[in-house]
N, C-alpha and C positions, 0 to 999 in steps of 0.2 A: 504494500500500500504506500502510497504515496504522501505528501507531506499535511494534503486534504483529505484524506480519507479516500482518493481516490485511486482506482488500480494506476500500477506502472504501467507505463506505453511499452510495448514490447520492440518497438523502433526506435531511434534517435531519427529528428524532424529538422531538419534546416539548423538552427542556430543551436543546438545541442551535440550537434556531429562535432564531436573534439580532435576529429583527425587533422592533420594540416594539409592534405592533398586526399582526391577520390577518386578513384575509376567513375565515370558517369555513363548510366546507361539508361534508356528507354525511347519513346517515339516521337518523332522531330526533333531529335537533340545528335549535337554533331560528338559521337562517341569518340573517351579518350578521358588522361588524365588532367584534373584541372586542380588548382589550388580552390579550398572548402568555399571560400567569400564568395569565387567566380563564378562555382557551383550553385551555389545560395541564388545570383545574383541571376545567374540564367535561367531556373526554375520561378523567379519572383517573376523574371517579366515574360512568361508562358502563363502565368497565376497558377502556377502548378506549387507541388512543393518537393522539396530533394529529403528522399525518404533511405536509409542506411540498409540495404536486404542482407550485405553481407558482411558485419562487421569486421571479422578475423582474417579476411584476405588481405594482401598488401599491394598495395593502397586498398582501405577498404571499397566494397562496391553500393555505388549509390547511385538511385533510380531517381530521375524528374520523374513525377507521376500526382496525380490527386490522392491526398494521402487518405481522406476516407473511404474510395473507391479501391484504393489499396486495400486496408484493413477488412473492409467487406468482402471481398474476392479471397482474402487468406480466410475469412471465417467461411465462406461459401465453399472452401478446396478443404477446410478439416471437417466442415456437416458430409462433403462427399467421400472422404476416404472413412467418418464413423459408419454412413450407411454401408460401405462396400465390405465393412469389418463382419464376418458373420456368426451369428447367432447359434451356439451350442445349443440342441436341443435335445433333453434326455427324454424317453419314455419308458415307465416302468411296466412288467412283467412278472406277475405276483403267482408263486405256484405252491402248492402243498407238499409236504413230502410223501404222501399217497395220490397224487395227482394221475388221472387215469389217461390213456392212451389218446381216446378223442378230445378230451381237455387240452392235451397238450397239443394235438394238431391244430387246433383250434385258436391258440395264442402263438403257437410258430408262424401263422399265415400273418397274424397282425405284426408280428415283429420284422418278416420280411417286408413289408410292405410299409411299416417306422424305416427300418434300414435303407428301401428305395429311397422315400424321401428324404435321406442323410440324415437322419436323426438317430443319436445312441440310442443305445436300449442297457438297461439294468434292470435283466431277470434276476429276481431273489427269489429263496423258497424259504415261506415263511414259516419255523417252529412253532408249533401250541401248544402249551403244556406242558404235556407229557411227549409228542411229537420230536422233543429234542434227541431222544435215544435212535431215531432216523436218521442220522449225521451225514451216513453214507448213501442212503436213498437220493437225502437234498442233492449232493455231491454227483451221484452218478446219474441223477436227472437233467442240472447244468450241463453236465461234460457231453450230455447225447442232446443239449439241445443248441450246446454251441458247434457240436459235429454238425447238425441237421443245418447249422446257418453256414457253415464254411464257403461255400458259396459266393455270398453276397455279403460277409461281415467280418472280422478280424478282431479277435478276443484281445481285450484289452490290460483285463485283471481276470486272471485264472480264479474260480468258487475259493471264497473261504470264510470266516464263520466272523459274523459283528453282529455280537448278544444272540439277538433270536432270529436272526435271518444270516441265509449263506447265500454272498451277492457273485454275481456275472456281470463284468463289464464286456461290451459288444460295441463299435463302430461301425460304418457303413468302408467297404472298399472302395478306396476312390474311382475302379470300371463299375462301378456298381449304380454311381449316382444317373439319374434323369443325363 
């Protein structure tokens, strides 16, 4: 924060640029290095302003440009590279450790079809009770339902036991997606 309360400028703006000389670059401006004043002086009379993009170069690089059309366009290039960031999305797959044959076909169709759409999947089979003396059941239910996906999915975390559930971690193969 700054000395008002208000954010730091993430740029140095015309009379803040403390270098003594700049690389100048941008449009309608005759590229090359100038002393900071002349740079100053050649963005004022464009009504533009000489904006710092790159401070740690030597001579630093600085652009005539409208500095708030600036700032807009760098926020407009980081909203586009968070949309292009993408979205983990897990679904879970809940089985018993007596879980019967068509039960399980049943939830393999839906997990190939999470894994089409690139979505994990975290099958757990959850203990009840007394159900926890099946440890191997949950175990060799997992291991034949991550064989049945080999396929279309690549195990992430091999079954193991946290509290009352023994989870399966599954991702999509990247030939796999849409």
């Amino acid at each position: 924060m700054g000395p008002r309360g208000r954010a730091e400028e993430p740029y140095k703006v015309n009379d803040r640029i403390r270098a003594p000389k700049v690389r100048v670059v941008g449009e309608n401006v005759e590229q090359g290095v100038y002393e900071t004043r002349q740079a100053i002086s050649m963005a004022v009379a464009l009504n533009l302003d000489l904006v710092e993009i790159s401070p740690n170069a030597d001579p630093p690089v600085c652009k005539i440009t409208d500095y708030s059309k600036f700032k807009y366009e760098q926020k407009k290039k980081q909203k586009e590279l968070k949309a292009k960031a993408q979205k983990v999305v897990v679904k879970e797959i809940r089985f018993g450790p007596n879980t019967d044959d068509h039960d399980f076909d049943f939830k393999l169709k839906h997990a190939i079809n999470f894994l089409k759409e690139g979505a994990k999947v975290r099958a757990y089979v959850h203990f009840v009770g007394r159900t926890i003396v099946f440890k191997e059941r949950g175990e060799i239910l997992l291991l034949k339902f991550a064989q049945a996906l080999e396929e279309v999915a690549k195990v992430d975390e091999l079954p193991k036991l946290e509290g009352k559930r023994m989870i399966l971690m599954l991702s999509p193969k990247p030939s796999s997606k849409k």
